[in-house]
C-alpha positions in Angstrom: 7.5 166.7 52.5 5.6 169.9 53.2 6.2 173.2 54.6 4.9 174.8 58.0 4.6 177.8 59.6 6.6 179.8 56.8 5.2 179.5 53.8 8.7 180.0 51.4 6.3 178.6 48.7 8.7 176.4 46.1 8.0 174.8 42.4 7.9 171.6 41.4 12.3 171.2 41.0 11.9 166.7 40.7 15.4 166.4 40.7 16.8 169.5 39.3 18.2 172.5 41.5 18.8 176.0 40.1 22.3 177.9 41.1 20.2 179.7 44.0 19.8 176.4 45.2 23.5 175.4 44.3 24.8 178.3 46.3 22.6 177.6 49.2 23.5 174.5 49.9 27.2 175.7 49.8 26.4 178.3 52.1 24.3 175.6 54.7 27.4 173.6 54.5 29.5 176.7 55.7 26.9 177.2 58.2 26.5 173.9 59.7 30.4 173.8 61.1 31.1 177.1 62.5 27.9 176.8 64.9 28.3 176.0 68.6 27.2 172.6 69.9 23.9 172.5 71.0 22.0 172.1 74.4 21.4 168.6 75.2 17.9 168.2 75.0 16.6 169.5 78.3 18.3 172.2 78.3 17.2 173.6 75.2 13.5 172.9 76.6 14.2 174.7 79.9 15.7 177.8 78.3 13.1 178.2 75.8 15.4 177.9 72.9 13.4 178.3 69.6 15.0 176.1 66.8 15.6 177.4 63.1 13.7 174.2 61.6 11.9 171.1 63.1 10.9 168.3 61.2 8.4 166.2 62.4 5.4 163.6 61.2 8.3 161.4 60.4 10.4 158.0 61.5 13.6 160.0 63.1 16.3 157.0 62.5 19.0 158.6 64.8 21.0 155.6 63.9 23.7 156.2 67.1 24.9 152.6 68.2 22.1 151.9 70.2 19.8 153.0 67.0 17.3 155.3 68.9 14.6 156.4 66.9 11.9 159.4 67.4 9.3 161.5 66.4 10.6 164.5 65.5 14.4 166.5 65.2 14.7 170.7 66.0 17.7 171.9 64.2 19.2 175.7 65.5 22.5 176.9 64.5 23.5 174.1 61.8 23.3 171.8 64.8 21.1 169.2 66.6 19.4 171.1 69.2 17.4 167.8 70.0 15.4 164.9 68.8 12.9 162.8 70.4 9.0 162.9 71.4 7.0 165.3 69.2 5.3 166.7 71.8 8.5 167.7 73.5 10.3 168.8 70.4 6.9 170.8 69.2 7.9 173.5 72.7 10.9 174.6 70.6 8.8 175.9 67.7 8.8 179.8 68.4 7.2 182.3 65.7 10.4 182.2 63.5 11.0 178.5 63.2 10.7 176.8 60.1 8.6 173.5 60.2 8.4 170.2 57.7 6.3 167.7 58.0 7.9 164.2 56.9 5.1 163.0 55.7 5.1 159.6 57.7 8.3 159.3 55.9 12.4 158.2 57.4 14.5 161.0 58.7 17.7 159.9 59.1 21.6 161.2 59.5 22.8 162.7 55.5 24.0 160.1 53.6 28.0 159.5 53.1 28.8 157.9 49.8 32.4 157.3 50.8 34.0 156.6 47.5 32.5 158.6 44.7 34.2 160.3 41.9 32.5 163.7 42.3 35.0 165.2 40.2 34.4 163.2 37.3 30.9 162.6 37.5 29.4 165.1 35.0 31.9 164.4 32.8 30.9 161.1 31.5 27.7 162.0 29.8 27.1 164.7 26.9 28.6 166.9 25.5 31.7 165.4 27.1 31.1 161.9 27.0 28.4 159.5 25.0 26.7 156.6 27.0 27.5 152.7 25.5 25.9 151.2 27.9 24.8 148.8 25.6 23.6 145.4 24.9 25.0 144.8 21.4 27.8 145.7 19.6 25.6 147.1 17.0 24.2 149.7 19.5 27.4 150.3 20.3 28.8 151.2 17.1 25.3 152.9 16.6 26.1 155.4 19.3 29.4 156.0 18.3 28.7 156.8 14.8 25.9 159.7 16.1 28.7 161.1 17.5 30.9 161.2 14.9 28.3 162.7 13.0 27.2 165.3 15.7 31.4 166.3 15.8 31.6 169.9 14.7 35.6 169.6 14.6 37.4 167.5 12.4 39.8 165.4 14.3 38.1 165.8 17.0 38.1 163.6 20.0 34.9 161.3 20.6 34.7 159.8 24.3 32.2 157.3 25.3 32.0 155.5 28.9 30.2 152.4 30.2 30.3 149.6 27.9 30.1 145.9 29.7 32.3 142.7 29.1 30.2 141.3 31.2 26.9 142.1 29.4 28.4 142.3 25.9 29.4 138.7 24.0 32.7 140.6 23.4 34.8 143.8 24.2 34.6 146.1 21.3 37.3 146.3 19.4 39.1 148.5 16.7 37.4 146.9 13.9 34.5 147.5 14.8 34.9 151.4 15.4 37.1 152.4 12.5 34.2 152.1 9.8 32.2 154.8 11.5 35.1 157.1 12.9 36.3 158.4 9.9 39.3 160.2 11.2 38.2 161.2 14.9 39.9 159.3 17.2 37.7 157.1 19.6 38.6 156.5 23.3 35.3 153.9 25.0 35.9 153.2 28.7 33.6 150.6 30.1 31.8 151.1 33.5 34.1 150.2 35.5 37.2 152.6 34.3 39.8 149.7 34.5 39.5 149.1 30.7 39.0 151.4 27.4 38.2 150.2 23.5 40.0 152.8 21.0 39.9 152.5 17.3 42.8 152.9 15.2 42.9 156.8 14.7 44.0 156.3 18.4 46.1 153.5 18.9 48.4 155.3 16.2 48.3 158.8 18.3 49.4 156.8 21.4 52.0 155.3 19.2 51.1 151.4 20.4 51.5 148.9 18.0 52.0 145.3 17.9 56.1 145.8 19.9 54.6 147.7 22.1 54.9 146.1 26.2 52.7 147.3 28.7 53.3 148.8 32.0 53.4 147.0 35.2 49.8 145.5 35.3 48.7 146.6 32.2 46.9 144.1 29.3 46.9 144.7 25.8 45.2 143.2 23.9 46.3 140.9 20.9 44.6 139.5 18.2 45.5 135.7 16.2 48.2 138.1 14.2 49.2 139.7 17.2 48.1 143.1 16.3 46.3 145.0 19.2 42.8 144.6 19.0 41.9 148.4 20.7 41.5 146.5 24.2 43.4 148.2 26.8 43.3 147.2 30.2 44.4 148.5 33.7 47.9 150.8 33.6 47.7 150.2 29.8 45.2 152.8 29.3 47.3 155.3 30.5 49.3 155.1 27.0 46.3 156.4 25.4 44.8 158.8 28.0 48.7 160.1 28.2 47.8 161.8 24.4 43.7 162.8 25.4 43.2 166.3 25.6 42.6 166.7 29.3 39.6 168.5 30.1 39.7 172.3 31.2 39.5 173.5 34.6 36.1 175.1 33.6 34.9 171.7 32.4 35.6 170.1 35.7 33.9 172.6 37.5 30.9 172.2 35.8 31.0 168.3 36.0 31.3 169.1 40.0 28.3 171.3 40.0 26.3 168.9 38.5 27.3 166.2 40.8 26.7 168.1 43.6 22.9 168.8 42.0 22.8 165.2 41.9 24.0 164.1 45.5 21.1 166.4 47.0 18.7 165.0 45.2 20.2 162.0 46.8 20.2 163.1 50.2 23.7 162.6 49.7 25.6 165.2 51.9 29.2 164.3 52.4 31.6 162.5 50.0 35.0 161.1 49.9 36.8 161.9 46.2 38.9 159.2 45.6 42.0 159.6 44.0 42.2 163.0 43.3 45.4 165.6 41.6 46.6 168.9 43.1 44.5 170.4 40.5 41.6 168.9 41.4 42.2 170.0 45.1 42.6 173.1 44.0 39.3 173.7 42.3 37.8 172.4 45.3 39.5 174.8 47.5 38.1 177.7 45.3 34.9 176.5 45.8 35.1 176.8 49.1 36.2 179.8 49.4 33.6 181.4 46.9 31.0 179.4 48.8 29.4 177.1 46.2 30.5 173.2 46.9 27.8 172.3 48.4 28.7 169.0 50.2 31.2 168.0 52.1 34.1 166.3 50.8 37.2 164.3 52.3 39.8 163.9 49.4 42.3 161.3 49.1 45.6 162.4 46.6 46.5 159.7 43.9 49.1 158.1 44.9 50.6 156.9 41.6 52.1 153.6 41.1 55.7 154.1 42.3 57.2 155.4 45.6 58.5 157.9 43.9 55.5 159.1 42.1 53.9 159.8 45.7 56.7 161.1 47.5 56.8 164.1 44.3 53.0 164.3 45.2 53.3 164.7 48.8 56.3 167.6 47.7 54.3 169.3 46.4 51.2 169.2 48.3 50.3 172.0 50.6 48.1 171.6 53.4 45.2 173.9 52.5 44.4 177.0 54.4 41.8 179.3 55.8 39.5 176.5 54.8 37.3 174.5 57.2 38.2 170.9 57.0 34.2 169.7 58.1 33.9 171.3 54.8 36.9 170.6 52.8 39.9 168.2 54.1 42.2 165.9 52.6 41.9 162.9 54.2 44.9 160.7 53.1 46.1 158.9 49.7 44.9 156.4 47.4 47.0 153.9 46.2 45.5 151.6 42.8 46.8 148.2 43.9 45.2 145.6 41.2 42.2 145.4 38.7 38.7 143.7 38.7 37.6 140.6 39.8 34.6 140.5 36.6 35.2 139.3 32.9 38.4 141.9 32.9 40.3 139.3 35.0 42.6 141.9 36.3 42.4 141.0 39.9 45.6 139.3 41.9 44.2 136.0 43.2 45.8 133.0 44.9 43.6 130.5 43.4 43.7 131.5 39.1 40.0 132.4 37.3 38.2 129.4 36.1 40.6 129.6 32.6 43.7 129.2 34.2 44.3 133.0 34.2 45.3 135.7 36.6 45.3 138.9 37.1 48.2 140.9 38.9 49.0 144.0 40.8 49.5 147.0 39.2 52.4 149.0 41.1 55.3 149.5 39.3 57.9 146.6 39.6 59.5 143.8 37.3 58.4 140.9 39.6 56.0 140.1 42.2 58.4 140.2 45.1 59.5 143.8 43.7 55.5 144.8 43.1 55.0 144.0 46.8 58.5 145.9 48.2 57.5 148.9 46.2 53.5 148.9 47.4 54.6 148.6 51.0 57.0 151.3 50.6 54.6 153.5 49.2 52.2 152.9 52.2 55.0 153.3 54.8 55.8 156.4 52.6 51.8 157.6 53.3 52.0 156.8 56.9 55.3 158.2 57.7 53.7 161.8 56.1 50.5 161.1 58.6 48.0 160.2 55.6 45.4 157.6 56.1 46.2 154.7 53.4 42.8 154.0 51.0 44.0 151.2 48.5 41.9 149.5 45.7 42.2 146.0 46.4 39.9 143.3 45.1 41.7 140.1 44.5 42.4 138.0 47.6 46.0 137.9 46.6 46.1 141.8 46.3 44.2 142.3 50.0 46.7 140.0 52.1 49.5 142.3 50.5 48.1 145.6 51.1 46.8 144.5 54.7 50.7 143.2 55.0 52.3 146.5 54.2 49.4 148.2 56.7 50.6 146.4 59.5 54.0 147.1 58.5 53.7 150.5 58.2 51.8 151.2 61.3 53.9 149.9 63.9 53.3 149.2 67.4 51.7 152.8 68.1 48.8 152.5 65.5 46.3 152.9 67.7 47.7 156.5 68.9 48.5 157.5 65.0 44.9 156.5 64.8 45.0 156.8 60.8 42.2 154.4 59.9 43.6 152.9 56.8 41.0 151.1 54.3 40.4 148.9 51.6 38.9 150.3 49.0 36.3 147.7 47.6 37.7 144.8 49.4 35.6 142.8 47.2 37.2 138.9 47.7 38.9 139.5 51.5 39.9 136.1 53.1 38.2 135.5 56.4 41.7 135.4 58.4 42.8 138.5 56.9 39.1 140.1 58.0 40.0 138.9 61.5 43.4 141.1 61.0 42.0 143.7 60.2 39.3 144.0 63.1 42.1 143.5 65.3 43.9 146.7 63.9 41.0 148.5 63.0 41.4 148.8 59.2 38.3 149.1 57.8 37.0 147.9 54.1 35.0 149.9 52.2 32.4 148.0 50.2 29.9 148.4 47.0 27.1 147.0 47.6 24.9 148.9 44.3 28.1 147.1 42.1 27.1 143.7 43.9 23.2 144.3 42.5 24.6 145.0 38.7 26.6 141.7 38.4 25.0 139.6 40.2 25.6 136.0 38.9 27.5 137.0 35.9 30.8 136.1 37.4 30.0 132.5 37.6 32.0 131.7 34.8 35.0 133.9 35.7 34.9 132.9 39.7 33.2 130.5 40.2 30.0 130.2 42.4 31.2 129.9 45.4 33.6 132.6 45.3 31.0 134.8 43.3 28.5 134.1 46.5 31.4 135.3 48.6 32.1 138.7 46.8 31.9 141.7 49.0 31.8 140.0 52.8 29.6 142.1 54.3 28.0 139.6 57.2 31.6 137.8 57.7 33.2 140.9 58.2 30.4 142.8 60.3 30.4 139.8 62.5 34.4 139.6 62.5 34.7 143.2 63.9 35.4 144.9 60.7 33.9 148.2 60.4 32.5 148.4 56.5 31.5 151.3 54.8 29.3 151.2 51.5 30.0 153.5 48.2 28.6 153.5 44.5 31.8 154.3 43.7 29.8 156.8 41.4 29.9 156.9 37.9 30.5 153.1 37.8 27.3 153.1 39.7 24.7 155.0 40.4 24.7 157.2 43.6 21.7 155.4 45.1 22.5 154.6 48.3 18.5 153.2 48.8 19.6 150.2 46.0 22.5 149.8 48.1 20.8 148.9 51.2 18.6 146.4 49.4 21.4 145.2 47.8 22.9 144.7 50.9 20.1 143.2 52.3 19.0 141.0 49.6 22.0 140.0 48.0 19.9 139.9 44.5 21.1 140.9 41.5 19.5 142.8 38.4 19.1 140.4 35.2 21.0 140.8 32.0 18.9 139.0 29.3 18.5 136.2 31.8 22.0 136.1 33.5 23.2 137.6 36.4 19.5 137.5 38.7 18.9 135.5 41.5 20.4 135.6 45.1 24.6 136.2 45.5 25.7 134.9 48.5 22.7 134.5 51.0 24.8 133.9 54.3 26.4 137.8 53.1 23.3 139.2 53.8 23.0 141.8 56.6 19.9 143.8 58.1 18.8 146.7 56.4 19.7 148.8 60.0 23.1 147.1 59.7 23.3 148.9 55.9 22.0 152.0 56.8 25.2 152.6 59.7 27.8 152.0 56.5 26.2 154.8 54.5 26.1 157.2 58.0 27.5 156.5 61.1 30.6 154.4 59.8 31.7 156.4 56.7 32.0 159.5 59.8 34.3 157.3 61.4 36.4 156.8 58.2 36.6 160.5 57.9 37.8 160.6 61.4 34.3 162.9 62.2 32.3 160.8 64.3 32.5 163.4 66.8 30.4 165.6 64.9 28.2 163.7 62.3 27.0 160.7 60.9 24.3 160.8 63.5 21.3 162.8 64.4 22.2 163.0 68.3 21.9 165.9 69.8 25.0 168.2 69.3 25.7 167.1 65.8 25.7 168.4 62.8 22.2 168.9 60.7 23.1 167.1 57.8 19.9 165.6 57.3 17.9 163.0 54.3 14.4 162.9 54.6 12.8 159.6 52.1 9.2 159.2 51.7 8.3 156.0 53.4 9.0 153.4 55.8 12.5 152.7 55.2 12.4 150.0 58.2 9.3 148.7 57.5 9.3 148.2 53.7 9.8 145.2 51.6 13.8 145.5 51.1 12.8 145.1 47.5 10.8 148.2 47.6 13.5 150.7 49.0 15.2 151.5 45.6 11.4 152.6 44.2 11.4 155.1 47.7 12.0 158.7 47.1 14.2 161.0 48.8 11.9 164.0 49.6 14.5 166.6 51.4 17.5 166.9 52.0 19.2 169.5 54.9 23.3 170.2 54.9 24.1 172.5 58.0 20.0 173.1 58.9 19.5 174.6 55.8 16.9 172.6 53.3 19.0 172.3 50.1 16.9 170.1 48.1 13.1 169.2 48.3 10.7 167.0 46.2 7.1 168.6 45.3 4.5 166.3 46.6 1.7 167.7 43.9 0.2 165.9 41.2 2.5 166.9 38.7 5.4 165.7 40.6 3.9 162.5 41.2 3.0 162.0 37.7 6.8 162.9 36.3 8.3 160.9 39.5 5.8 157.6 38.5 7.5 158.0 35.2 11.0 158.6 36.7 10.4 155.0 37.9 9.2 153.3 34.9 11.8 154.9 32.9 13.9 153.5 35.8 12.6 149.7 35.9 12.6 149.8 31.9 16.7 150.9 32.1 17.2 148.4 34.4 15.2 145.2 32.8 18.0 146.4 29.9 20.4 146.1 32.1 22.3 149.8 32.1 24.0 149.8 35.8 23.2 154.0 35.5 20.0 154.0 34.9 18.7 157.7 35.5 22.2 159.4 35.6 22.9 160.8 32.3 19.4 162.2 32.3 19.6 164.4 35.9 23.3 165.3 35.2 22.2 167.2 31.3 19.3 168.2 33.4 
């Protein structure tokens, strides 16, 4: 992308931005939604309106339902002023405009990632967290003794994230961390945060021991003696994070910071944080108000597993003030309604795994029956308080309950409540209950970059058939349902390009020789169909349709500008395409230098990339840009 008419001058940032840059993007996103609506386009061409910033020399994908495309976008005020034929767009450059060429490149609406754990994101990578991503349990063990030895406090805590079950032979276990942890207790979650390996420093802090009985929906694990083995799945894990020294408010900050650097580099521009405490809220509220977030987020509370664990939350929750909710809003709740379809087995099915095993819901409750009475009480709980309902839902077994207590909850008048309730992931949805929830609108956010890291692995948990089927996406476009796609970010990462090829392709990455080839070919959908669940729809979950997810005239300029043919490419290419700019309220937040340097370092970028993938790491280049 290069620069016209003003020459600002910048350096070569690849995918780092400095606090100027921070700060400006925060300001563009304060910018972009107190401006008035724009002209329509003739207007603005018969009052001689100058825009702020026209980018042109591109594809403009303004992905509306009809998907129009141009030649060229003029941004004034935050706002679409109009978009369409270069020449005609080219009369609204006056002497103060500021002008980018694309390149030949995409220009399209600013990506949503609608379930990503901003929050969290910078915390799972050093000096907070160690990467065991690994192939081995040797590596594994590898990594975790470096960080023993890089400890400067005895005692200390040492946290690791991303290990595999479904990469590794085994889950790592307690006997194989306690010979290299000395006295430091070790907490390893895996990549998909439903399970955690401890050693025994840490099973004896959280006081868990062989008598020890899990909460509702929790697993732990047991070896021949019946001693715990360091496994902890699902609720279980909350024993040991219960006794974790939380990190501080300054610490989360940071790790938000860095996420944002990340999402712009993305052309990531509005999130939903899934999940999220009063705390949390809080620190995004003061980022707000000091002007340095950056992107917009909707924010869904954790719900806990109990009715009464939400109602306390909703008591205590304050609707926030003198902020702007295209900026900041909290959207609804999230309720945590089972575990994970992979080698975990945590997910509620009707038909059992391929062992005979199940998984089961994790709200609180003795029995099923009682799981289910208190899950659609905490939903009618939600929807009586006006929230919109996101639940994490992946088994079959767990999606006909949740949609169940949806369409209890929301009566005759849904459609006037108009609360848009999800679910989150969505991953195994039976067709009939896709048909019920086009009929009342509830829409299913899906993960298509998770689909890409496993692939085929899941044939001996699920099953081919039901492995193919995995996240619906064609069966529930063409039932009516209206999907949105996520990384779900840090589990994956935040590349919403290997998303639509995912998507598209239905391919998944190989692990050793397992888990490639195509996952459910009659799932695939058109790369335009992909693009609308990372723009258009996501707006509509945020109940902002109104006002973004499209570059029509009058919207906002929330704007991600890649460097190629995003239509015209080899779906296999669009994960090696980079993103060159990206705009949050007309204001450029993030560009890529096109010189030879930056080609050099971004050529590398991908190698280092393709050689992370081929080892089969699901976050390839995200502890690198985070510590960057």
């Amino acid at each position: 992308m290069t620069r016209g008419d003003l020459d600002m001058g910048y350096a070569d940032m690849g995918y780092e931005l400095d606090r100027r840059q921070l700060l400006r993007g925060a300001a563009a996103v304060a910018a972009g939604t107190v401006a008035a609506g724009a002209l329509p386009a003739g207007a603005a061409y018969a009052h001689g309106t100058s825009a702020d910033l026209v980018i042109h020399n591109g594809r403009v994908l303004v992905l509306d339902e009809r998907f129009r495309t141009a030649e060229a976008v003029a941004i004034r005020g935050g706002r679409v002023l109009a978009v369409g034929r270069a020449r005609d767009v080219r009369r609204l450059v006056g002497r103060r405009t500021q002008v980018l060429d694309a390149g030949g490149g995409t220009v399209l609406p600013g990506i949503n990632d609608s379930h990503v754990h901003l929050n969290a994101l910078g915390l799972n990578f050093p000096p907070f967290s160690y990467g065991v991503d690994t192939a081995t349990i040797d590596e594994l063990v590898a990594v975790v003794r470096t960080a023993v030895e890089a400890a400067s406090v005895p005692g200390s805590w040492i946290r690791g994230q991303g290990w595999n079950d479904n990469r590794l032979p085994r889950p790592p276990r307690r006997t194989d961390l306690d010979p290299v942890s000395g006295d430091h207790p070790v907490v390893l979650t895996d990549f998909s945060f439903h399970a955690m390996a401890v050693n025994t420093a840490a099973l004896r802090l959280a006081g868990i021991t062989r008598d020890t009985v899990p909460p509702p929906g929790g697993v732990i694990e047991k070896d021949a003696d019946g001693e715990p083995t360091g496994v902890l799945r699902e609720t279980a894990q909350g024993l040991v994070r219960a006794v974790v020294p939380a990190f501080t408010a300054d610490e989360v900050a940071r790790s938000i910071d860095a996420g944002v650097t990340l999402l712009h580099a993305q052309g990531i521009t509005s999130v939903t944080d899934p999940g999220i405490t009063l705390a949390t809220l809080g620190l995004y509220a003061d980022k707000v108000r000091a002007g340095t977030l950056g992107v917009r987020v909707s924010a869904l509370l954790s719900g806990g597993t109990a009715p009464q664990q939400l109602r306390d939350v909703l008591a205590a929750y304050r609707p926030l003030r003198g902020i702007d909710p295209r900026v900041l809003r909290v959207a609804g709740v999230k309720l945590f309604a089972d575990g994970i379809p992979t080698a975990a087995k945590t997910a509620w099915l009707h038909e059992p795994y391929l062992d005979g095993t199940n998984g089961s819901l994790v709200i609180d409750g003795t029995t099923v029956a009682e799981q289910v009475a208190n899950l659609h009480e905490m939903i009618r709980v939600a929807v009586r308080a006006g929230f919109q309902v996101g639940t994490h839902a992946t088994g079959d077994a767990t999606i006909d309950a949740v949609v169940a207590g949806y369409l209890k909850a929301m009566g005759r008048d849904w459609r006037r409540a108009d609360l848009r309730h999800y679910v989150i992931h969505a991953d195994l949805t039976p067709r009939a209950t896709l048909r019920t929830m086009a009929r009342h609108d509830i829409g299913a956010n899906m993960n298509a970059t998770i689909k890409y890291l496993l692939g085929r692995t899941l044939d001996p948990v699920l099953g081919p058939a039901r492995t193919d089927y995995q996240w619906p996406y064609r069966s529930a476009l063409d039932l009516g349902v209206r999907v949105t796609s996520a990384s779900d970010a840090p589990v994956t990462y935040p590349n919403w390009l290997q998303g639509v090829m995912a998507a598209a392709l239905r391919e998944g990455m190989v692990f050793g020789g397992a888990g490639g080839g195509v996952a459910g070919e009659a799932e695939r959908i058109t790369v335009p169909e992909a693009l609308a669940t990372y723009t258009r729809t996501p707006a509509w979950q945020d109940h902002a349709g109104g006002w973004k997810g499209t570059l029509a005239e009058g919207m906002v300029a929330d704007v991600c500008v890649v460097g190629g043919d995003v239509l015209g490419v080899d779906p296999h290419e669009l994960v090696n395409l980079p993103v060159t700019t990206t705009v949050v309220g007309g204001r450029v937040v993030y560009e890529r230098s096109a010189g030879p340097v930056a080609t050099t370092e971004a050529a590398a970028g991908h190698e280092r990339g393709a050689a992370c993938l081929r080892a089969g790491k699901c976050c390839c280049r995200l502890a690198d840009e985070l510590r960057a």
